[in-house]
C-alpha positions in Angstrom: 39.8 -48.2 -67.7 39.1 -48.3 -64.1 36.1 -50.3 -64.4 37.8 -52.7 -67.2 40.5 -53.6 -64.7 38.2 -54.5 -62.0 36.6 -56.6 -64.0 39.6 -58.6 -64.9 40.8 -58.5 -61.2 36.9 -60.3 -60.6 37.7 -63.0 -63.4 41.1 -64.0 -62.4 39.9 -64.3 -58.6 36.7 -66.0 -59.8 38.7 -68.7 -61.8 41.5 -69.1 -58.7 38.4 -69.6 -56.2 37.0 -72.4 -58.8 40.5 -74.2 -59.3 40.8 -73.9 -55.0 37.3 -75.3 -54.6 37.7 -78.1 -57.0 40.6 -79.4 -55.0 38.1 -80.5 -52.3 35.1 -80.8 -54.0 34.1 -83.5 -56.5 31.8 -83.0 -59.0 31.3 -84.1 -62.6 27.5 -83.7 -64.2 26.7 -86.5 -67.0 24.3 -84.8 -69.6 23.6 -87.5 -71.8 20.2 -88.4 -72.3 21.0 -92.5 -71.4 23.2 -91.4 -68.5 25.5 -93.2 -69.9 28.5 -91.7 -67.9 26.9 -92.6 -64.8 27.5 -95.6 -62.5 25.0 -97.7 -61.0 25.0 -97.4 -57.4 26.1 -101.3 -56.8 28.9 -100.3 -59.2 29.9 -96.9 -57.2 29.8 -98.7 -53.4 31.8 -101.5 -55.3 34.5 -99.3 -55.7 34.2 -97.4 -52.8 35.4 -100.5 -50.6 38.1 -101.6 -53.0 41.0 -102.7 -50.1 43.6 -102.5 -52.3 45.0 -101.5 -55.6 43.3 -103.0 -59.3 45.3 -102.7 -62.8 43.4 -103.6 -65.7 45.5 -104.0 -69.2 43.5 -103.1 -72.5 44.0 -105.2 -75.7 41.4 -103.6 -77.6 43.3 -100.8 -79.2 45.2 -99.4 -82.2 44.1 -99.0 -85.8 40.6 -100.5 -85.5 37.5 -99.9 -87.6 35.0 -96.6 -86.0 33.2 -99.3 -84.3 35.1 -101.1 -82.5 36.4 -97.7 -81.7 34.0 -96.6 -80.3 33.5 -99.8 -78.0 37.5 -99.2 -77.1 36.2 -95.4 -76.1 33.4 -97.0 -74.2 36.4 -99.2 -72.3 38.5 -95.9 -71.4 35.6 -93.5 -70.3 34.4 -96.2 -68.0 37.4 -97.0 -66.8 37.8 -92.8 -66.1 34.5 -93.1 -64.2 36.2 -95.9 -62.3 38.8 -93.9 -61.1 36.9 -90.8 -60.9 34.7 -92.9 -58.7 37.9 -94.5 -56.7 39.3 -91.1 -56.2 36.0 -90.3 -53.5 37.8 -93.0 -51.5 40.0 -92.1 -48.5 41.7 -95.3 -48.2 44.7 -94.9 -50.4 44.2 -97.4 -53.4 43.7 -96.9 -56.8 42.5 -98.4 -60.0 44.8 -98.2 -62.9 45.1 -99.1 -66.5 47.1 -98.9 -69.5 46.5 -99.5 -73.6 48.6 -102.3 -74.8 48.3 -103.4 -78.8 49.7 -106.5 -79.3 50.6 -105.6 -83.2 52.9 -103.4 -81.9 55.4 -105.6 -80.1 58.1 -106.7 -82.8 59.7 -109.2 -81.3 57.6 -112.8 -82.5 58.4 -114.8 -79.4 57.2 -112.3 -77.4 54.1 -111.3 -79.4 52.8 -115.5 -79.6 53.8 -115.4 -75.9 51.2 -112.6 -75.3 48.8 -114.1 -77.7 49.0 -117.5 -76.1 48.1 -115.4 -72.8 45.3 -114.0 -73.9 43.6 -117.0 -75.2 44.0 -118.7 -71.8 42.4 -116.0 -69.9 39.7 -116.7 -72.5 40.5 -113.5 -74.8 39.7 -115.3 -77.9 40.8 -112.7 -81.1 38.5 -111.5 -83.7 39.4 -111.5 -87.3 39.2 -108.0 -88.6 38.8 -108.0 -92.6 39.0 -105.0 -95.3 40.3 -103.9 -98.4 42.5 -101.2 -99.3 43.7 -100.3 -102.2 42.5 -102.9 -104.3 44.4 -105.1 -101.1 42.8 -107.8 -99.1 44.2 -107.0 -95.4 43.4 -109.0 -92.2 44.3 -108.4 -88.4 43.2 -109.9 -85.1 41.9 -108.1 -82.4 41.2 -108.8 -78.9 38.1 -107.2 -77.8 39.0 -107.8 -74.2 40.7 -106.7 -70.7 42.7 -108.6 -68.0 42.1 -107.4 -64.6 44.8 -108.0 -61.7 44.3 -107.9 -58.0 46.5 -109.3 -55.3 48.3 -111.5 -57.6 44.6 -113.0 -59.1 43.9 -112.1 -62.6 40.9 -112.6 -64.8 40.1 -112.4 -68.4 37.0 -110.3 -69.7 35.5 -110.5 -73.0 34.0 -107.5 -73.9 32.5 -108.8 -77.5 29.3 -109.7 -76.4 26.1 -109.7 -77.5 23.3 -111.4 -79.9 24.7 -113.1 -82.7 21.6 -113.2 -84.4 21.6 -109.1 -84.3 23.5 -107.0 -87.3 27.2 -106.2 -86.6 26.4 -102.6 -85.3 23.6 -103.5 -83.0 26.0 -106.6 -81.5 28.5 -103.7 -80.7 26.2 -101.2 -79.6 25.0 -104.2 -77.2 28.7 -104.5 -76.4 29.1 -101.5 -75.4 26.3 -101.2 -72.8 27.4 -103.9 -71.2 31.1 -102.7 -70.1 30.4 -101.5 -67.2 28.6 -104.5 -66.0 31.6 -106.8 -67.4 34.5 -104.9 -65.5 32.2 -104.8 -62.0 31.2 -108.4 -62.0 35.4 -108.8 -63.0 36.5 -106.8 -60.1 33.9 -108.2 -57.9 35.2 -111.6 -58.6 38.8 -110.9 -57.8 38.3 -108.5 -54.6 35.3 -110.4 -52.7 36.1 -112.1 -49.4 34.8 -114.7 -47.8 32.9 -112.4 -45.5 30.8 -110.8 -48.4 30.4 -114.2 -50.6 27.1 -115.0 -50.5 25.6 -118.7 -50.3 24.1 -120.7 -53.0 22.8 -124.3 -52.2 22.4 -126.9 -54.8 20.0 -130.0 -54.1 21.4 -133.0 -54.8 19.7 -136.7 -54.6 16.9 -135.6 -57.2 18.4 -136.1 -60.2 20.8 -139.1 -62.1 22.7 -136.8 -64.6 26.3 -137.3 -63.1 28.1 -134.9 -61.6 30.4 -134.0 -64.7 27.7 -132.8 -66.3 27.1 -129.5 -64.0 31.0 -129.3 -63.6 31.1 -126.2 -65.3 28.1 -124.2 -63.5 29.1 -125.5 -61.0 32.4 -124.1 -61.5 31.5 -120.7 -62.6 29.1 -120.3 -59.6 32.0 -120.9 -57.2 33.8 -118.2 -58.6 31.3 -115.6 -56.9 29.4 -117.7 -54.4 30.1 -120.2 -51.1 28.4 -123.2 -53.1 26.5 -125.9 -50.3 25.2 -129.2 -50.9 21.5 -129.3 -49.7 20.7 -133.1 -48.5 16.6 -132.8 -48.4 16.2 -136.1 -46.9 17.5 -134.7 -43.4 15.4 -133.5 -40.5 15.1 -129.5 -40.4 14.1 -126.6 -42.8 16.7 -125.2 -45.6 17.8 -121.9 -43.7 21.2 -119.6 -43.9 21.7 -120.0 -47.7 20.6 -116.9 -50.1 19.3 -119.4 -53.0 18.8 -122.1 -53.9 19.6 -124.3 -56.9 17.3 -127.3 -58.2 19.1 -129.1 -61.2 16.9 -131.3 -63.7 15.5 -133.3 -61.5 13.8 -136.8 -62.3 13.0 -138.2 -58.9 9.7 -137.1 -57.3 9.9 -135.0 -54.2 7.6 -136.3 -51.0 5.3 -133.7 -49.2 8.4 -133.1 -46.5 10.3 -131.3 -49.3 8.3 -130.3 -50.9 6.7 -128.2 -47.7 10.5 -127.1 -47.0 10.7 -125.6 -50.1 7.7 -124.1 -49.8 8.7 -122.5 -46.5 12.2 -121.6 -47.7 10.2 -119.3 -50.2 7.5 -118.3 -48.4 9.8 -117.0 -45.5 12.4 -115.1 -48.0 14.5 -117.4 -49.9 14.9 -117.6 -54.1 15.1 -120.5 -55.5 15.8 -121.9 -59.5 14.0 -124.7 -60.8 15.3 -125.9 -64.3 12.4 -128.8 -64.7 11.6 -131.2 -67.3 7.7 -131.9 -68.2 9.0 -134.9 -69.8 11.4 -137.4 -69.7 13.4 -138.2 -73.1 15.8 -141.5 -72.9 17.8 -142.3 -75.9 16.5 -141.7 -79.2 17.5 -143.9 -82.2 16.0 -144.2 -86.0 13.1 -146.6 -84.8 12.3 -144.3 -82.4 11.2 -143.7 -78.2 8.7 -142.0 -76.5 8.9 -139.0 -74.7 6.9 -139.9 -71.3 5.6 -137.6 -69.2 7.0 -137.2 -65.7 5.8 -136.2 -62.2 8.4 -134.4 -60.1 5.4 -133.6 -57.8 5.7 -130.2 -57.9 3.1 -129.0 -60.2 1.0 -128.1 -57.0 3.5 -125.8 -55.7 4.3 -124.0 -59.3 0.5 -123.5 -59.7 0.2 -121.7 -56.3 3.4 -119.9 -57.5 1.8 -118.8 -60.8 3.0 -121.0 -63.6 1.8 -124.6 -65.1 4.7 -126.9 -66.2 3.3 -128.4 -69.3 3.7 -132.4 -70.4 4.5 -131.4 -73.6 7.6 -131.4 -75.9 8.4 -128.3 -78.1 9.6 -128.7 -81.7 10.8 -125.5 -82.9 11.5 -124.1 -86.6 14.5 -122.3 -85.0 16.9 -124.9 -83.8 20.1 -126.3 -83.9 21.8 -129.3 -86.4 22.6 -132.9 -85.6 24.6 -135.0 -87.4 23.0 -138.6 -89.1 23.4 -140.9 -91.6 21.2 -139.2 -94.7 22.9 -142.4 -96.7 25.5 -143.6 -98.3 28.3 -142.5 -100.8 29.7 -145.3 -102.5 30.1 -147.4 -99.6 30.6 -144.7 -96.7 28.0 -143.7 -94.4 27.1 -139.7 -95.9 27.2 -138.1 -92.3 25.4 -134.3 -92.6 24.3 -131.7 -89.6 20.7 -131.9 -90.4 17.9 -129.3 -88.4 17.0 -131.2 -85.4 13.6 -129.1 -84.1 13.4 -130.9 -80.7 16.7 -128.8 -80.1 15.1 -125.2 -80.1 17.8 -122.4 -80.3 15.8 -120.2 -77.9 16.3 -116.2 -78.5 13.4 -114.5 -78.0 13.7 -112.6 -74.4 10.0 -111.3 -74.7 10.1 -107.5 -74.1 10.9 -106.9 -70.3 14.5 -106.0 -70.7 15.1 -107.7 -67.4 18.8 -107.9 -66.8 18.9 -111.4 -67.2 17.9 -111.6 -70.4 19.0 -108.4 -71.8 21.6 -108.8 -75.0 21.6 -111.8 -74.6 22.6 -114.3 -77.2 20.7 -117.5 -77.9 20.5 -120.0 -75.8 20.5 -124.2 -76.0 17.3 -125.8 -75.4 16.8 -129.8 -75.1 13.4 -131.2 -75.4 12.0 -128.2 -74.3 8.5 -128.2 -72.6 6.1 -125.4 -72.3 4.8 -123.3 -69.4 1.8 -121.0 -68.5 1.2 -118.9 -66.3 -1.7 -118.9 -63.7 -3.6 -116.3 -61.7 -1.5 -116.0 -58.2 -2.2 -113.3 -55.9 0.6 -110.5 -55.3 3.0 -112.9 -58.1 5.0 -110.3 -60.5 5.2 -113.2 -63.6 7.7 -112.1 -66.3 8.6 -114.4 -69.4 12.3 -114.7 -69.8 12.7 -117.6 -72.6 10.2 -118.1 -75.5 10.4 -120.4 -78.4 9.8 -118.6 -82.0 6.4 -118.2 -83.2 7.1 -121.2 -85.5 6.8 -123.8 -82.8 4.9 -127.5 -82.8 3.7 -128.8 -79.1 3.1 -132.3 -78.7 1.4 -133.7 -76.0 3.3 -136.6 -74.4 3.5 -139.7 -75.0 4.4 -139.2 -78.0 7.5 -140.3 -80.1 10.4 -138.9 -81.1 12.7 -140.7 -84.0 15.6 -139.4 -85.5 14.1 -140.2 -88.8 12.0 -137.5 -88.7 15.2 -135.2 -89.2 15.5 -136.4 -92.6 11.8 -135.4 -93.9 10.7 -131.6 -95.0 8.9 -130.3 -92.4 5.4 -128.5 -93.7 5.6 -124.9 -91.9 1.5 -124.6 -91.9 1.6 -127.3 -89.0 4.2 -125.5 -86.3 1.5 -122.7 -85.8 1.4 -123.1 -82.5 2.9 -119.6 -81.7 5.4 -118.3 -78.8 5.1 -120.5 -76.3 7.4 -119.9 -72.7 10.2 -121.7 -71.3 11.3 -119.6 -68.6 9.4 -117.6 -66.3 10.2 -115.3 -63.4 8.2 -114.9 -60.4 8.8 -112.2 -58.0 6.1 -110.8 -55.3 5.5 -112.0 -51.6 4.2 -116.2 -52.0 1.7 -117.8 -50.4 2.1 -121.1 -48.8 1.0 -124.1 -50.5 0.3 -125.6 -47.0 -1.9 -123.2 -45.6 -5.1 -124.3 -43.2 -3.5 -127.7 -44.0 -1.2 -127.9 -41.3 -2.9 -129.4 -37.7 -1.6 -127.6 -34.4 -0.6 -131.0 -33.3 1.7 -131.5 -36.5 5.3 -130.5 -36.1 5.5 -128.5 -38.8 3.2 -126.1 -37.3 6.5 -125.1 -35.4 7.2 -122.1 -37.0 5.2 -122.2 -40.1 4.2 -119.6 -41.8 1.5 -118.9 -44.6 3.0 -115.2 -46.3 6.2 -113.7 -45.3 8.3 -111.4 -47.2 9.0 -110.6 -50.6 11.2 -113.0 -52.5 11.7 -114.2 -55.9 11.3 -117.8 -58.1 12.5 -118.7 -61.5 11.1 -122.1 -63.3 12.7 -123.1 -66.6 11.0 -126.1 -68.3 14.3 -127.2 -69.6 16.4 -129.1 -67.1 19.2 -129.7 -69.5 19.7 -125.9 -70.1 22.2 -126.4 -67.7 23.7 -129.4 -68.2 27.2 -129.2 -70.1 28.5 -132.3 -72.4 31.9 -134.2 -71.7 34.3 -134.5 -74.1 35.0 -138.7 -73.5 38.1 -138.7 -75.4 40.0 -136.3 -72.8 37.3 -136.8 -70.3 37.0 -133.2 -69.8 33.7 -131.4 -69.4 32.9 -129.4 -72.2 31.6 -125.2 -71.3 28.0 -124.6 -70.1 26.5 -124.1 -73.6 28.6 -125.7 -76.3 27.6 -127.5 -79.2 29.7 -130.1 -80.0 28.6 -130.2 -83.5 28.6 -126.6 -84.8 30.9 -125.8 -82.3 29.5 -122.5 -81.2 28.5 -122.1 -77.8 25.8 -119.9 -77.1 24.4 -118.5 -73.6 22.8 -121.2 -71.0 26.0 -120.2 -68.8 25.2 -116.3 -69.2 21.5 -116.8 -68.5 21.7 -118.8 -65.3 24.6 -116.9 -63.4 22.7 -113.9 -64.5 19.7 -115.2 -62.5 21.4 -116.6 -60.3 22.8 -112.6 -59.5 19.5 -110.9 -60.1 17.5 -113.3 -57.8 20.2 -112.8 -55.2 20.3 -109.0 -55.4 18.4 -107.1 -58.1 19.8 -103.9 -57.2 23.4 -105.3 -57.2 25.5 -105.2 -60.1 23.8 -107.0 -62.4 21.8 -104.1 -62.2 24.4 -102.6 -65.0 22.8 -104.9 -67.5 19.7 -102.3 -67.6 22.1 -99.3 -69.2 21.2 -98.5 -72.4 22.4 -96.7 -75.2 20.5 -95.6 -78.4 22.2 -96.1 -81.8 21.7 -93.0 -83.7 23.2 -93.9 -87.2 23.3 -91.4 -90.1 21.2 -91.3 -92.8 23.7 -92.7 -95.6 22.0 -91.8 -98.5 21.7 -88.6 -97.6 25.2 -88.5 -96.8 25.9 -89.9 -100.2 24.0 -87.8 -101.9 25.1 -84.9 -100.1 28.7 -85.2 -99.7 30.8 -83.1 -101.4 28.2 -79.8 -99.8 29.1 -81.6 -96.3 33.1 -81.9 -96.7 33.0 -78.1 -98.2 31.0 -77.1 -95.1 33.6 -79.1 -92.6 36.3 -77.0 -94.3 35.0 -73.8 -94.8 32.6 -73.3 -91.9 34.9 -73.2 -89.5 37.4 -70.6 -91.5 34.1 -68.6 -91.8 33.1 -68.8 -88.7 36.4 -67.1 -87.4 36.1 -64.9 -90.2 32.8 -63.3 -88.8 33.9 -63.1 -85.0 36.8 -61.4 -86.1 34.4 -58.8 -88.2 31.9 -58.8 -85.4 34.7 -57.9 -83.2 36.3 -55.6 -85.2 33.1 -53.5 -85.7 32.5 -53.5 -82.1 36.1 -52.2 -80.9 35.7 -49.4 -83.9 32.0 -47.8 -82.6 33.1 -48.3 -78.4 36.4 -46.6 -79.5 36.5 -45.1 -82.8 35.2 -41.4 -81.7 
């Protein structure tokens, strides 16, 4: 007895030291095989120098379907990580957040007020659809959070993902990509102008008006100081962290060309979204596709990749609309396949952040790159066409009567050809032993310098958005006014727009990943009835046998 009440005296003061401890220590250990409980480190020093409180309401709850359940779990636990992560904090501010079902408010005006809410924080609903009962039943659902801060708030879309991908593997995507979503939110609403970085944009190269990167343009601001980069003035391109080329069409001389050179060399990242071609406006007769000289194919080849003067036509592509006759006497106006317009979703299989879950993005008279042999260049292929591609070598012409003939499949076999490429490693100048000591640009030149990072897209109207004339508004980074859909250009360039400017930031959250590990349902099918039987008896027999177990044991220790 003696010994039996010392060991419950050793219990009880084991259990008060563990509760004592925990008040000052912190410590939770994530045993999932993805980690999927743990925070990247951009995500963790993120929180760690919140300055003030940050409430996040969440519309994705209620009765849902498991799946969407389980992304609504995903929501909660990372927003417990959040605060578990806030509470390491000493500065007094908190991150908050509550579950708010808009079925459940009863009163209409109020319910259409929220809704209208939602929708202009950009919380569009999804249409849930089942039957019970013999009973068609449908409900909308907001997959989505709104973050406040200071007054500021922001709407986050949660539903995201490949389109092309099955229902589950679109959520699953989802679902590893919360945490990034939230961060990139918060980072939005909490970032000073101390910790903004700068982006420049060079200007003067191209004649696609200004309305037509008025969304990017936009949506960059949001995160990034945005400068206007004049190259025809005296002096390198210094103080910015990258830099931004947009479809140019204008050759650039040797002087800009060596300050971009430099500007890489000596640390700086850069995006080129480049055309091999030049396209003007097609009609039924016809017009060529040209090939253009931007001057800069001597730079990219020292950089690693060849911009091709070529035009892709791709299997996989997106509709126009044209005449395919008459009816009576109307014009019969169809969306026809239009394969100079590739619908570009194959990533390759680097699972760079950028391009991870991605969904499809808009390509234009797409031309082709390849990469080159370039010492201490890291070359990874971001945007490929489908293997069921057709290259033309420009001239050549392009007629919108060629949308109304069957296409014979034998002749695209031209296979996955790239669009975008990523270049990361530490460059060589293009101007080395070509610079005199008597030229001024031997001032300070430099023929390696540190590591940096390039991306070239042979697409220069990936990001160029199209204006809705009527209200003279400019239409989002990616939308097709014809199928209305918009798909990703908008995602894919302020993704590498974040990765180029810090890889280990939190864009860094787009790596997370998280297995799917379905059952087997015909197996479950098949063995259903023994599984239910053991959920409801195994348990009851489980008791059953501790409390025999236990029972035997008290009778031999005590019985004599």
């Amino acid at each position: 007895m003696k010994s039996a009440s010392l060991r419950t005296l050793l219990i009880i003061a084991a259990l008060v030291a563990v509760n004592i401890l925990s008040a000052f220590v912190f410590f939770r250990l994530d045993l999932t095989q993805e980690k999927r409980y743990t925070l990247s480190e951009a995500t963790q020093s993120l929180l760690a120098d919140l300055p003030d409180d940050v409430h996040v309401d969440v519309y994705l709850t209620g009765d849902l379907p498991p799946a969407f359940k389980r992304l609504e779990n995903a929501i909660r636990e990372t927003l417990d990580e959040f605060q578990a992560q806030r509470g390491l904090a000493d500065n007094g501010s908190k991150i908050t957040y509550r579950l708010i079902d808009p079925d459940q408010l009863t009163n209409v005006d109020a319910k259409n007020k929220l809704i209208d809410k939602l929708q202009q924080r950009g919380l569009l609903p999804t249409n849930l659809v089942a039957n019970e009962g013999g009973k068609r039943t449908e409900k909308l659902i907001f997959p989505g959070v709104i973050i406040s801060y200071k007054g500021k708030e922001t709407g986050v879309l949660l539903l995201k993902g490949n389109k092309a991908a099955s229902k589950e593997e679109q959520l699953n995507q989802s679902y590893e990509g919360v945490e990034f979503q939230l961060a990139s939110a918060i980072r939005k609403l909490t970032q000073t102008k101390e910790n903004r970085r700068r982006v420049g944009l060079l200007y003067g190269h191209t004649q696609v008006p200004p309305s037509r990167f008025a969304d990017l343009l936009a949506s960059v601001q949001e995160n990034y100081d945005l400068f206007f980069i004049d190259m025809t003035k005296p002096g390198p391109i210094e103080g910015l962290d990258a830099v931004l080329v947009p479809k140019p069409d204008r050759p650039f001389s040797e002087d800009e060309i060596f300050k971009l050179d430099q500007y890489v060399v000596k640390g700086g990242r850069a995006l080129f979204f480049v055309d091999g071609q030049r396209v003007d406006s097609v009609s039924n007769e016809g017009t060529y596709a040209q090939p253009i000289n931007l001057g800069l194919d001597d730079l990219f080849f020292r950089w690693g990749v060849r911009l091709n003067r070529d035009v892709v036509k791709d299997f996989y592509c997106a509709p126009i609309p044209l005449n395919v006759g008459n009816m009576g006497d109307k014009p019969n106006i169809q969306l026809v396949p239009w394969r100079f317009y590739p619908l570009l979703n194959n990533f390759g299989t680097s699972g760079n952040p950028i391009v991870r879950n991605l969904d499809a993005v808009l390509g234009r008279f797409v031309s082709t790159l390849d990469t080159v042999r370039a010492a201490g260049i890291q070359k990874t292929p971001l945007l490929l066409t489908s293997q069921y591609t057709k290259v033309l070598k420009t001239p050549t012409l392009i007629s919108y009567t060629e949308a109304r003939q069957q296409p014979d499949p034998k002749t695209y076999n031209d296979g996955v050809r790239i669009v975008g490429c990523l270049l990361e490693g530490k460059f060589q100048s293009l101007f080395t032993n070509r610079i005199l000591p008597g030229d001024p640009r031997a001032n300070g030149f430099q023929a390696s310098g540190q590591a940096s990072r390039v991306l070239v897209c042979s697409d220069g109207d990936l990001i160029v958005n199209d204006v809705d004339f009527k209200r003279n508004v400019p239409y989002p980074l990616g939308f097709d006014r014809y199928t209305r859909n918009t798909f990703a250009n908008k995602d894919f360039a302020l993704n590498a727009i974040d990765y180029l400017v810090d890889p280990n930031g939190v864009i860094a959250a787009r790596a997370r990943t998280v297995t799917l590990r379905p059952l087997d349902k015909i197996r479950v099918d098949e063995n259903r009835t023994g599984w239910q039987a053991l959920n409801l008896l195994g348990p009851l027999a489980l008791v059953g046998l501790v409390g025999v177990v236990w029972q035997v044991v008290r009778k031999r220790r005590y019985g004599q």
